[in-house]
KELO-203316 format. One record per residue (C-alpha): z, x, y. Coordinates in steps of 0.02 Angstrom, whole numbers, padded with zeros to 5 digits, always signed. Example, Ala and Ser with C-alpha at 12.3 -4.5 7.8 and 13.67 -1.06 7.14 Angstrom:
+00390+00615-00225 +00357+00684-00053 
END
This chain:
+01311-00287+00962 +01181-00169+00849 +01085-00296+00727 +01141-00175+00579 +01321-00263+00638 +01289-00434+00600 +01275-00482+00421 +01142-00567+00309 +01130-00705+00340 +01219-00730+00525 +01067-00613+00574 +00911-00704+00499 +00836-00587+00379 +00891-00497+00247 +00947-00336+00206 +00803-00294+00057 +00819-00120+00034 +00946-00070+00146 +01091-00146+00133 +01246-00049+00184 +01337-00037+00005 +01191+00081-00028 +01227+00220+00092 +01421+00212+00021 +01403+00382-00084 +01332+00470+00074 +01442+00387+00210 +01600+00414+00112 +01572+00618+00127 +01579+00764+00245 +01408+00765+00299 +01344+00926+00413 +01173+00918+00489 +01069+01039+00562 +00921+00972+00674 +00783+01070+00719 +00723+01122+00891 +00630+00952+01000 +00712+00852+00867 +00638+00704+00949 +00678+00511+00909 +00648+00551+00717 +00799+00673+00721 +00883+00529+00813 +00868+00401+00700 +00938+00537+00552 +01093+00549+00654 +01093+00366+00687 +01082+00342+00504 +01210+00460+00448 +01326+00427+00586 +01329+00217+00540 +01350+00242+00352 +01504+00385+00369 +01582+00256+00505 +01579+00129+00368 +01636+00221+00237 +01754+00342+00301 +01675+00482+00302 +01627+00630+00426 +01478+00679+00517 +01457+00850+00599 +01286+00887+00707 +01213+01049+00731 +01079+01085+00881 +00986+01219+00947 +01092+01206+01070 +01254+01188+00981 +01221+01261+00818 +01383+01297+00700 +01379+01453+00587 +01339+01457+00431 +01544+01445+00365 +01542+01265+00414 +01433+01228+00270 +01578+01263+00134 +01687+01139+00228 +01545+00991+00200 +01496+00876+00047 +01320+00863+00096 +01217+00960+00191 +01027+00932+00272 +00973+01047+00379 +00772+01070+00454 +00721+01238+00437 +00520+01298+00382 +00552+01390+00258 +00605+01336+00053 +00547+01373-00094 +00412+01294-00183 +00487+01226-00328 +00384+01269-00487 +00209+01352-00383 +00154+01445-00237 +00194+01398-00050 +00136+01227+00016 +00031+01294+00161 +00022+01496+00208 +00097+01568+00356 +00184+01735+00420 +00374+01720+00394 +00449+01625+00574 +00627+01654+00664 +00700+01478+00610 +00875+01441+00720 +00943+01369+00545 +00894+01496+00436 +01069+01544+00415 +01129+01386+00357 +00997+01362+00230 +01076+01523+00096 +01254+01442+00117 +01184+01262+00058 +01085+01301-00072 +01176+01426-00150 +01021+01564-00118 +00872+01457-00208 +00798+01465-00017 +00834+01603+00062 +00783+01513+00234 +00707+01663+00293 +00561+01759+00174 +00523+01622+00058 +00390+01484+00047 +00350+01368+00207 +00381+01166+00206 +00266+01065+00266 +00327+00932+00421 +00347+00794+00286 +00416+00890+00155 +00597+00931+00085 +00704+01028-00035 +00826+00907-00130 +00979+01018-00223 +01147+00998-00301 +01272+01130-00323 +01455+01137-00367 +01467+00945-00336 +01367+00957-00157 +01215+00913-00093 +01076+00975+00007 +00930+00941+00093 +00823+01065+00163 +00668+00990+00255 +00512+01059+00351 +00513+00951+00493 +00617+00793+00564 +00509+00685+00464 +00541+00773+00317 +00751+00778+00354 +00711+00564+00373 +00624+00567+00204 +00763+00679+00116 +00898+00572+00190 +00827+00435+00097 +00800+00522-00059 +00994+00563-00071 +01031+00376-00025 +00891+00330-00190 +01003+00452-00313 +01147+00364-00247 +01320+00462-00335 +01199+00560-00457 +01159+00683-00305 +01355+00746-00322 +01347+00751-00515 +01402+00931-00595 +01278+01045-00612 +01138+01170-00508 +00962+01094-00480 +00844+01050-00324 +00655+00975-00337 +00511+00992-00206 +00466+00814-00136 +00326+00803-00028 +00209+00679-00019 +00055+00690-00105 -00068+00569+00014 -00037+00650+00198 -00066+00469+00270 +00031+00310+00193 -00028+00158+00307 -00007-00031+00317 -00155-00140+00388 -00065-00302+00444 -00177-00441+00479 -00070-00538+00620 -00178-00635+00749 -00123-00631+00924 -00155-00805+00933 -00140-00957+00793 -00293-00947+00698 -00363-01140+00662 -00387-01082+00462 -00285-00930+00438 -00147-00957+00559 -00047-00825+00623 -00046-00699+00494 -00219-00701+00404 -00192-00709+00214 +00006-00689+00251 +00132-00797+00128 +00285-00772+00223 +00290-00824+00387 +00223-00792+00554 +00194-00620+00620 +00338-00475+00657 +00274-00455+00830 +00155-00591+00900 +00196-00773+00939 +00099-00915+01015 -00023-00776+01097 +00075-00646+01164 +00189-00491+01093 +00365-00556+01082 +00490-00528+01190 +00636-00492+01076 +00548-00357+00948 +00706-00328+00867 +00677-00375+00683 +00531-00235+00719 +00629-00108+00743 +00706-00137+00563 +00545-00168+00496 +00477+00012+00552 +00673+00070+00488 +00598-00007+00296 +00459+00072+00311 +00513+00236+00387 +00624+00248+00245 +00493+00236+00100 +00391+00370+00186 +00276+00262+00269 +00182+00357+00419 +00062+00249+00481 +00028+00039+00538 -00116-00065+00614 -00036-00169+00703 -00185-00337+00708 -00312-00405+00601 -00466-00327+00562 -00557-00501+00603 -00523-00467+00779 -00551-00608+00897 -00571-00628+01072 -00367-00605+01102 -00330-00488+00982 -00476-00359+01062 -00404-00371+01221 -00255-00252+01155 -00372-00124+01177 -00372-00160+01359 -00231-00284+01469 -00114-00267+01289 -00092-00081+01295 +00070-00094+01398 +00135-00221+01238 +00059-00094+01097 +00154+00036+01194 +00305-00068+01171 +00264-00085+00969 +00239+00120+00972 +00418+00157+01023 +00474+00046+00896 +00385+00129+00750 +00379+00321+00823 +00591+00343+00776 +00548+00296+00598 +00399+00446+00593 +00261+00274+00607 +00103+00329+00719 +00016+00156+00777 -00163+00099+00748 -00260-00044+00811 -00407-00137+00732 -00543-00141+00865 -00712-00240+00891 -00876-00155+00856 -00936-00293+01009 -00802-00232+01123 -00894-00145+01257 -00987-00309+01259 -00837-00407+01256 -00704-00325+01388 -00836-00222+01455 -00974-00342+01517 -01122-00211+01446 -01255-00311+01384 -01268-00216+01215 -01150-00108+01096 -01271+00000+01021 -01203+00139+00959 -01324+00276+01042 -01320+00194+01213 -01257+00323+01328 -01159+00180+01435 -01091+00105+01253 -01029+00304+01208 -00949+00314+01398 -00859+00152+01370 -00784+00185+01233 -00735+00364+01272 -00639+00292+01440 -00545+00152+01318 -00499+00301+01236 -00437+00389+01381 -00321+00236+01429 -00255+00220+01248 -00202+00398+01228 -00134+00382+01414 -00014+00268+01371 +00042+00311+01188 -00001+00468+01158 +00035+00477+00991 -00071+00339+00966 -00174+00342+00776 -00350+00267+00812 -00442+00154+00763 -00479+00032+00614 -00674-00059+00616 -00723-00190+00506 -00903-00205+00558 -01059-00297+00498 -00942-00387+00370 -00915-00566+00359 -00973-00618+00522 -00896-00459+00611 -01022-00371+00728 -01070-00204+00682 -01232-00078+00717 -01344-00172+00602 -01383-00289+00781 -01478-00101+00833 -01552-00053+00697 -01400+00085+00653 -01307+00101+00526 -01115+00122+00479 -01115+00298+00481 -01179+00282+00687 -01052+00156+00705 -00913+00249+00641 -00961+00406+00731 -00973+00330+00908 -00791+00276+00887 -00743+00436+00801 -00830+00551+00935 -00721+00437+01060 -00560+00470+01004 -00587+00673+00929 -00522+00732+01104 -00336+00655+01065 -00314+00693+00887 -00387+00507+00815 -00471+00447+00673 -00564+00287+00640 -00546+00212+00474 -00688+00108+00443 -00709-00012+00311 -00840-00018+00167 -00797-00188+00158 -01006-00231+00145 -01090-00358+00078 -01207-00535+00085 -01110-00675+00124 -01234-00783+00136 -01295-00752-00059 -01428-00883-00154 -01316-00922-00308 -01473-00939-00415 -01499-00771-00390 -01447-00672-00506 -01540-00480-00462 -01410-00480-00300 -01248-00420-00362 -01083-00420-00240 -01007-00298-00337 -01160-00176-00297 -01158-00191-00104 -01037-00070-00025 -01116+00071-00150 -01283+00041-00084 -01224+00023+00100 -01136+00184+00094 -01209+00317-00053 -01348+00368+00051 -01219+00391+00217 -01131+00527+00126 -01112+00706+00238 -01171+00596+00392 -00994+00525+00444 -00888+00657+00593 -00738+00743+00507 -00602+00613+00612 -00692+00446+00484 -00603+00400+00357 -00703+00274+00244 -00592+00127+00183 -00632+00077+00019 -00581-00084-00066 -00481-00043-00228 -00607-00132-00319 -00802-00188-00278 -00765-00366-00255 -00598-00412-00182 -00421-00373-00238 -00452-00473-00413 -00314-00492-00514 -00417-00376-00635 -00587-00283-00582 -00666-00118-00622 -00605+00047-00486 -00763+00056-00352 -00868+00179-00384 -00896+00191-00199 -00715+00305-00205 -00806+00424-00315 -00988+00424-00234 -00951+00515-00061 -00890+00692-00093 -00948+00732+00093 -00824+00604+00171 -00666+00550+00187 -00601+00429+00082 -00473+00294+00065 -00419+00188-00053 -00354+00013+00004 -00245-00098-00094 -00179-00278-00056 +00009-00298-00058 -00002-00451-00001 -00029-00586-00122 -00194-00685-00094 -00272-00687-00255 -00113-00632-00364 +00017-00781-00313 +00041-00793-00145 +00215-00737-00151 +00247-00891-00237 +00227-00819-00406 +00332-00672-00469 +00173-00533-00490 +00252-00346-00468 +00103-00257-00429 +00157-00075-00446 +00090-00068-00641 -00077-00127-00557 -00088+00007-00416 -00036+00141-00536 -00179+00120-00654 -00319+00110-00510 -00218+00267-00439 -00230+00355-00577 -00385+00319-00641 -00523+00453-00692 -00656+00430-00602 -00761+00567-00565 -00794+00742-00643 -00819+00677-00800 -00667+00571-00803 -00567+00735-00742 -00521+00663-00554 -00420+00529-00512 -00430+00400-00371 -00263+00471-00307 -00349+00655-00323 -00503+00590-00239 -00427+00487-00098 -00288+00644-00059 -00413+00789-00048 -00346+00872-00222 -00463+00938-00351 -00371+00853-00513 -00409+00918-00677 -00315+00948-00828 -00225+01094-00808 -00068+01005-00729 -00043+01103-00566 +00059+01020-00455 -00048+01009-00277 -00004+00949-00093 -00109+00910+00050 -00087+01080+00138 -00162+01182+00028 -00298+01041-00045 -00482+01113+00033 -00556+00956-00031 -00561+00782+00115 -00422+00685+00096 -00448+00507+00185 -00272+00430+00132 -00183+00277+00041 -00168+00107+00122 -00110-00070+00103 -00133-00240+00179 +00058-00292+00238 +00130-00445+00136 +00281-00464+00280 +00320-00582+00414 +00466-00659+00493 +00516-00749+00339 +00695-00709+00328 +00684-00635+00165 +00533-00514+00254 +00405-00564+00114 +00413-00745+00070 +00446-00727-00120 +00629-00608-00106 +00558-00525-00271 +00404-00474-00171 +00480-00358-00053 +00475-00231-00211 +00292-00240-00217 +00301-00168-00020 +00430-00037-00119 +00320+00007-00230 +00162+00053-00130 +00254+00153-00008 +00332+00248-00173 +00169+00278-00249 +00067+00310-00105 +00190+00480-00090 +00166+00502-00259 +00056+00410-00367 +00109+00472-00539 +00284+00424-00505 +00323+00255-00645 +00308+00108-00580 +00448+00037-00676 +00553+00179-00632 +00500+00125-00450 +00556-00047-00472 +00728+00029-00553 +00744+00112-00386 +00706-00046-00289 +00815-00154-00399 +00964-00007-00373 +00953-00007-00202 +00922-00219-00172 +01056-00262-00258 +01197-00091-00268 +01346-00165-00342 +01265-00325-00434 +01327-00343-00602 +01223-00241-00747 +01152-00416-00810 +01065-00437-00640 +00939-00274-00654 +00928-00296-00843 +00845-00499-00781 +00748-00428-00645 +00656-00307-00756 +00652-00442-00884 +00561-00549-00752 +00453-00413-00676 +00399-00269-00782 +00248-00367-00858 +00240-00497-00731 +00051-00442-00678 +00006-00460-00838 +00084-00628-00864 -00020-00676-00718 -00169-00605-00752 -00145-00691-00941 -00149-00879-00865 -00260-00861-00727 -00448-00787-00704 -00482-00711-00898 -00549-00545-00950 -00596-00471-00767 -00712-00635-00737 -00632-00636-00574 -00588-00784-00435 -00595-00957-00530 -00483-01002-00378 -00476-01134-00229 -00604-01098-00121 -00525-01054+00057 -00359-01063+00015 -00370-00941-00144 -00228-01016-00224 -00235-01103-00384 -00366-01134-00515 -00560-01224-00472 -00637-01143-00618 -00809-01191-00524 -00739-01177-00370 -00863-01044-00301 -00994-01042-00431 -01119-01130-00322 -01053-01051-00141 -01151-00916-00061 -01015-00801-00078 -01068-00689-00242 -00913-00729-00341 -00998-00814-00508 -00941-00796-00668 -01097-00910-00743 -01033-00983-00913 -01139-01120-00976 -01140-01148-01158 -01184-01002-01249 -01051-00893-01148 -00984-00812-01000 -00982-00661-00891 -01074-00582-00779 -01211-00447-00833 -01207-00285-00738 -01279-00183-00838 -01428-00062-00800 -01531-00136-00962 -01532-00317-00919 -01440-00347-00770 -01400-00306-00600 -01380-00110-00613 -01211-00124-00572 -01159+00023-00707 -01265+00144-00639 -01161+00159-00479 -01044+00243-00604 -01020+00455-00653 -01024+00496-00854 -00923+00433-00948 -00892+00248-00859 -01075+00201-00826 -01084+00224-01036 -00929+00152-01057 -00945-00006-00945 -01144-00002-00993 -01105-00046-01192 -01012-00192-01236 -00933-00126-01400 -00852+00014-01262 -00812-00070-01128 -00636-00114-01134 -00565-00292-01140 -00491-00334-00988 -00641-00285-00904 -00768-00366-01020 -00817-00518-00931 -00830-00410-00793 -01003-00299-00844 -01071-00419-00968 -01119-00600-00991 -01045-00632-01201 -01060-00784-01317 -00914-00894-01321 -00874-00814-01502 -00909-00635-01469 -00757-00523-01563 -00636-00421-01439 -00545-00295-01514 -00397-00387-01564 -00513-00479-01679 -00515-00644-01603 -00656-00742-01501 -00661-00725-01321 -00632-00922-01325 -00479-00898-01432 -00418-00756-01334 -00424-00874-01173 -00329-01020-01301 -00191-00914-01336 -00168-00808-01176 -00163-00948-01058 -00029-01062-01159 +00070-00885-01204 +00095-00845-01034 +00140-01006-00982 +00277-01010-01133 +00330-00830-01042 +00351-00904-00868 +00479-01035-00952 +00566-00901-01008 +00567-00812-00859 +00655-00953-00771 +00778-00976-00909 +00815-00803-00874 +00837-00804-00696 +00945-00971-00721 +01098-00870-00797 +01113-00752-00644 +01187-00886-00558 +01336-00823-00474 +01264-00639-00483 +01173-00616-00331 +01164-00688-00138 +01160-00871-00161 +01034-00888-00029 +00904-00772-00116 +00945-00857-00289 +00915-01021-00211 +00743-00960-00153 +00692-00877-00304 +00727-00992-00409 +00631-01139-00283 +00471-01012-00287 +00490-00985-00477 +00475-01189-00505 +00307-01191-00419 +00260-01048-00521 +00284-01166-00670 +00206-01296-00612 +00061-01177-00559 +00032-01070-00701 +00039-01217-00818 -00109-01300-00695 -00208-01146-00723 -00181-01148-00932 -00242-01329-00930 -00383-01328-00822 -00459-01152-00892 -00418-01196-01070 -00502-01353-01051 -00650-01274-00949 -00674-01184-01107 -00669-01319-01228 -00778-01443-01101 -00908-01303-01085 -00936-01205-01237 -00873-01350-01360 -00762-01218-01473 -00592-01270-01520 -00431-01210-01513 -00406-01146-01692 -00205-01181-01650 -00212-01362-01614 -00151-01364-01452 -00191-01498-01327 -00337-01479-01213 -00387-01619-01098 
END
């Protein structure tokens, strides 16, 4: 029997996004669709899809080939039409990509469905992952540029659920605006002694290994890849970047198993990466060195590539942490990143790959009474001077921030300060300094602010313009990567699944995997909107009180955590190791660079180019001004760039040692109303996934009201200042 046959729970995880009641509009209609020629196992799965939900809901399903195609009267007789043909219009501008009209074997279906906004002969070509979405005199249409595309519109008419038949004439241009949307999952072959099998993972063990070894039954991957295929995710690393002496043998005696992993992911439009060892000619090779200019390093490394492609030829590449916490890198020779990256990159050019290589940089091993070396400076100064000297097939992987997915910390300059590369922004979806998916933190609000920040060109380019290759600016053109002559590196994320039957530990966090894949394809799409979407299709035919609670819980549930845990962009104040829960001092005396050195007189860290570490000068006009002044720099990021008394004024008018007071017990009073709220859905939803929620939102509690009394006492204890409001402090 099909998994998608055996209900949640019989089958051991849940539905999330994808349960069946959602395709019911589609499935209960005439659908007609028109593949493509070499549809391939993307075309597949569209059928698949469409063929399961008008089984279940009565209605029909008729499929078009190239070698069976029906004429172009058969449309009229459908409800819903998608059909793959190059050529749409470009809703709104000029033509995604140029090109000389083509003879397209659906061209004559394409008039017929959309009423004659594409012609589906002389107008505008799609691009592979784009589509047309229309309605017309109550039908709908799809018209994509490629299988992927048909996949992605699918999808999109499953989001606008019965809206897509409502009356009326209108169809929108989706493409996606990053051409790569990837997830980094840190899963360990085998059980690591500290970070067990999933390295900071909070829901389970991994998808696809177990107890050193790929799984037999990869099932439940399969309808992982069909979650993420869905979303519009086109891309996976399938191991951690701390690669150890298991996981780098995937390179070698694993390929058979990765091959295994790529047909899983390849129906679903996924390519496959793996995170490699900068030490692995050394390690699996027996070469006494892995200098990057070697000519025996270069040849070993060109023949792993050789095997790789060989056996999945639609294999990605590669992604390197190197010379990074331990990991070897070219520093051992006297190189630096940009050799390392290119030997790799040089490797893999001949199939198509690219090497994403992290800027992940800095002194671990940092003297905490000095206070000249700054953390937050190191990937900058690593990687500036690099720029122009990294091969075209190296993408650059930069950390959302400059110190480590904080809860709050300034955009990295480093995204703004190599106009000659490549560049990617990653993000952290799952939730090792934000909750680990024990506390209800929807990070979409988060990831849309860094997204669309304005970072360079005097605060005219975004990190999302940046990151895709588009120029930005203010004049509102909409822009796609095929006509962008600016580098785009891409969007990624670090996983938050495992084989927790509710995917993501925390059921709630499975829209924070939503909402990255959402606003990687377009990153000034709303991030509440997004979660509307997520709630809409999580829970279709839930009673109107359940997505009125979830939003109640979740809109400003960042915030809420931000408010009771690390203050004012100071950063960490966690457990060390574990990074979960408060220890104020916790790393104020490690060598790791995370200080935030209160003492009496006040707090913060100075960063400025006046009196501290330089830190703002990494920064283009306006934000190295900005950041640089205290009466400018905003708030939340205050504690951040400067070291302040204990009763310096934000602009709310109250102390920083007030503003920690009240923020910390405020949030704490929202939490308990958060589980109130959640209390009266009883009834509403899956028992099962009210049972859990509710368990995960009791430790929350308990947590955040941990972090109020320990940091509001921290403040008392250090800087002697009261609470003007009376409340207890220990």
């Amino acid at each position: 029997m099909p998994w998608q046959d055996v209900p949640w729970p019989e089958r051991g995880w849940h539905d999330a996004w994808l349960p069946d009641a959602a395709f019911r509009p589609l499935g209960s209609r005439r659908v007609l669709v028109a593949l493509g020629p070499d549809a391939g196992p993307v075309g597949d799965t569209v059928v698949a899809e469409l063929r399961r939900a008008t089984g279940l809901f009565g209605g029909s399903l008729t499929v078009s080939t190239a070698g069976a195609p029906v004429e172009a009267d058969a449309v009229a007789e459908h409800d819903v039409t998608l059909v793959v043909a190059v050529r749409a219009p470009h809703v709104g501008g000029t033509s995604t990509r140029s090109g000389q009209p083509t003879a397209d074997p659906n061209a004559h279906l394409v008039g017929p469905a959309s009423g004659g906004a594409p012609d589906g002969d002389a107008s505008a070509p799609l691009g592979e992952e784009s589509f047309v979405l229309g309605r017309r005199d109550g039908r709908a249409w799809v018209v994509a540029g490629g299988h992927r595309g048909l996949l992605y519109g699918l999808h999109a008419l499953v989001r606008e659920g019965e809206r897509a038949w409502a009356p009326g004439t209108d169809h929108v241009l989706d493409l996606p605006v990053s051409s790569l949307r990837m997830l980094d999952h840190w899963d360990n072959v085998d059980v690591h002694p500290v970070m067990g099998q999933v390295e900071r993972g909070y829901a389970g063990g991994s998808l696809w290994f177990e107890a050193g070894r790929v799984r037999d039954d990869l099932t439940r991957v399969g309808a992982y890849a069909r979650l993420l295929g869905s979303v519009g995710v086109n891309a996976v690393s399938l191991n951690n970047v701390n690669v150890g002496r298991t996981e780098a043998r995937l390179l070698t005696d694993g390929l058979a198993d990765v091959a295994r992993l790529a047909d899983l992911f390849r129906p679903h439009g996924i390519r496959t990466f793996l995170s490699v060892s900068f030490a692995a000619p050394m390690r699996l090779g027996g070469l006494p060195t892995a200098d990057p200019l070697d000519p025996d390093v270069q040849r070993w490394w060109a023949e792993a590539a050789e095997r790789v492609w060989a056996t999945v030829p639609d294999f990605g590449g590669f992604v390197v942490k190197a010379d990074s916490e331990g990991q070897p890198g070219p520093f051992a020779y006297g190189r630096d990143h940009a050799d390392g990256a290119n030997l790799l990159a040089r490797a893999v050019a001949p199939h198509g790959g690219t090497v994403f290589w992290r800027a992940f940089v800095y002194n671990h091993t940092q003297d905490w009474r000095d206070r000249s070396t700054d953390r937050a400076r190191a990937a900058y100064d690593h990687f500036h001077p690099l720029d122009g000297r990294f091969d075209d097939n190296v993408v650059v992987q930069v950390k959302h921030g400059p110190i480590d997915f904080q809860t709050r910390e300034a955009v990295s300059p480093v995204i703004g300060a190599l106009p000659r590369t490549r560049v990617a922004v990653e993000l952290q979806v799952t939730q090792e300094y934000t909750g680990h998916q024990k506390h209800v933190c929807y990070l979409g609000p988060w990831w849309s602010e860094i997204l669309r920040f304005p970072l360079t060109e005097d605060a005219g380019r975004t990190v999302a313009d940046i990151v895709t290759g588009l120029p930005g600016g203010p004049d509102g053109t909409v822009h796609g990567p095929e006509v962008a002559d600016l580098r785009a590196g891409g969007i990624v994320a670090v996983s938050n699944v495992g084989d927790d039957a509710f995917w993501t530990g925390h059921p709630l966090a499975q829209a924070n995997l939503y909402a990255f894949a959402r606003l990687a394809w377009n990153p000034e799409a709303d991030p509440v909107e997004v979660l509307d979407e997520w709630i809409g299709l999580t829970f279709p035919d839930a009673d109107p009180r359940v997505r009125t609670t979830l939003h109640r819980l979740m809109d400003g549930s960042w915030r809420t955590y931000e408010a009771y845990t690390a203050p004012l962009g100071v950063g960490f104040m966690v457990t060390p190791g574990s990074h979960y829960g408060p220890s104020v001092d916790g790393y104020e005396y490690s060598p790791w660079g995370t200080y935030h050195f209160a003492d009496r007189d006040g707090i913060g860290v100075d960063r400025t180019r006046a009196t501290g570490t330089g830190y703002t000068g990494q920064y283009e006009a306006p934000w190295r001004d900005v950041y640089e002044d205290a009466a400018t720099c905003p708030d939340e990021l205050l504690l951040f760039f400067h070291h302040v008394p204990w009763e310096h004024r934000l602009r709310s008018g109250t102390t920083v040692a007030q503003h920690v007071y009240d923020s910390r017990a405020d949030a704490v009073d929202e939490v308990e109303r958060t589980v109130a709220a959640w209390a009266e859905v009883a009834g509403l939803v899956d028992d099962g996934l009210h049972a859990r929620v509710t368990e995960r939102l009791a430790e929350q509690l308990r947590s955040a009201t941990e972090w109020r009394d320990q940091v509001r006492t921290y403040v008392f204890r250090t800087s002697g200042v009261p609470d003007a409001s009376g409340r207890p402090i220990y």
